[in-house]
C-alpha positions in Angstrom: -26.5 -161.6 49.1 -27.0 -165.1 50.1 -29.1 -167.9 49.7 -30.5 -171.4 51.0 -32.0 -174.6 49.4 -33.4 -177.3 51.7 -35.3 -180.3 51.0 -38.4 -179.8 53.3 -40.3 -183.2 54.3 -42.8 -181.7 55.7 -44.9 -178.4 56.3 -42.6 -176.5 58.6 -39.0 -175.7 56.1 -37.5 -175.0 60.0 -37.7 -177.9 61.3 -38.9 -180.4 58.6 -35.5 -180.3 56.4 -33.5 -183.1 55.3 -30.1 -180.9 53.7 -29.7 -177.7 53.3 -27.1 -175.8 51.1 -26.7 -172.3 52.8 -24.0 -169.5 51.3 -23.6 -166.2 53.1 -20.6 -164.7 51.8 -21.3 -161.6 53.3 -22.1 -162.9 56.6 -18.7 -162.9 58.5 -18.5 -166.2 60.8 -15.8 -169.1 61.6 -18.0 -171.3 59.0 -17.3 -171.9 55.2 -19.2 -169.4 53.2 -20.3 -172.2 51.0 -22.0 -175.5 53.1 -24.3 -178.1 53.8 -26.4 -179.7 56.8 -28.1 -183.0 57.0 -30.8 -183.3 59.1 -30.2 -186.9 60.7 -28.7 -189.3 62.7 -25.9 -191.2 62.2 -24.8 -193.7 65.0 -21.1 -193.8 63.6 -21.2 -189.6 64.1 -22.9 -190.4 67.8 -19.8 -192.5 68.4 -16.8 -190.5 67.2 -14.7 -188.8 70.0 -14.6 -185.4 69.5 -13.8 -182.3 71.5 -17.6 -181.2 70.9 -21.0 -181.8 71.4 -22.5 -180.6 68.3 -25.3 -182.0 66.6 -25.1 -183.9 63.1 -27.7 -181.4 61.9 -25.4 -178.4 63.0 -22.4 -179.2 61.5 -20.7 -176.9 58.5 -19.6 -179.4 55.6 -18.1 -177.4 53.2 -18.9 -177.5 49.7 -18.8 -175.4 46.5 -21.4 -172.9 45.7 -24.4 -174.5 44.5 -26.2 -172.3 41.5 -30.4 -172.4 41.4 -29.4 -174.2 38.1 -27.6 -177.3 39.8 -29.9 -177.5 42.5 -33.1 -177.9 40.1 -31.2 -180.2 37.8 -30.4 -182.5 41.0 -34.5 -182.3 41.6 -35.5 -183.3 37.7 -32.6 -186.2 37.5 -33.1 -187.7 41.2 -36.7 -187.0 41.9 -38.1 -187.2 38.5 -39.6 -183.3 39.1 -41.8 -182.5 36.0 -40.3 -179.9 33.4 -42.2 -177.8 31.1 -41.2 -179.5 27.8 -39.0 -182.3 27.6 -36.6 -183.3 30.3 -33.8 -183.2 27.8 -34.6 -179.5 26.8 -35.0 -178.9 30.2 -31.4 -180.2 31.1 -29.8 -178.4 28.1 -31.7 -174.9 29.4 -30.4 -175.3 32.6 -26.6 -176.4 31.6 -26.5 -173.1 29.1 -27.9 -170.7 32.2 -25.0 -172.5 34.4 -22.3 -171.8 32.0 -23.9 -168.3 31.3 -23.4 -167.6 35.0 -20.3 -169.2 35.6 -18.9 -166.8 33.1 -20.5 -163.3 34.2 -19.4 -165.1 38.0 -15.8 -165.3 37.2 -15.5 -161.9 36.5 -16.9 -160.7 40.1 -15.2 -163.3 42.3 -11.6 -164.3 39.9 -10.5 -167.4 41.6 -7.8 -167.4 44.2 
């Protein structure tokens, strides 16, 4: 099981990607299960000392696990996506399927 949500600028979702949200937690590596890439360039990042050379769009930031829920209500607040229906019944379907999965979640994965 994992997933990935990008913003894609452009026609190729490879290469054309602003941030992504990626969770593996099934994938065993030295990154968080749960993170996020931007896809930039940031001159302050160019110009901090550091012991690598890794790109801005390769670094790990860790984050929380993002549900489909969060992730399309980010789209209809900030982007103004169209909903079928009103953006307020929109909203309150997506905050009851959050909490619905939230609850069956905590039952698979009990917090630490």
């Amino acid at each position: 099981m994992k997933y990935l949500y990008a913003y894609a600028l452009g026609p190729d979702p490879k290469t054309d990607w602003l941030v992504r949200y990626d969770y593996a937690p099934y994938r065993p590596t030295k990154y968080p299960v749960a993170h996020v890439h931007f896809n930039g360039i940031s001159e302050a990042y160019n110009n901090f000392p550091s012991s690598t050379d890794t790109s801005l769009s390769d670094v790990h930031f860790p984050t929380d696990r993002i549900t489909a829920e969060d992730f399309i209500e980010h789209l209809i607040i900030e982007h103004d996506t169209p909903t079928h229906g009103s953006k307020t019944e929109a909203l309150e379907f997506l905050a009851k399927s959050r909490r619905k999965f939230h609850e069956q979640d905590r039952f698979r994965h009990p917090p630490y």
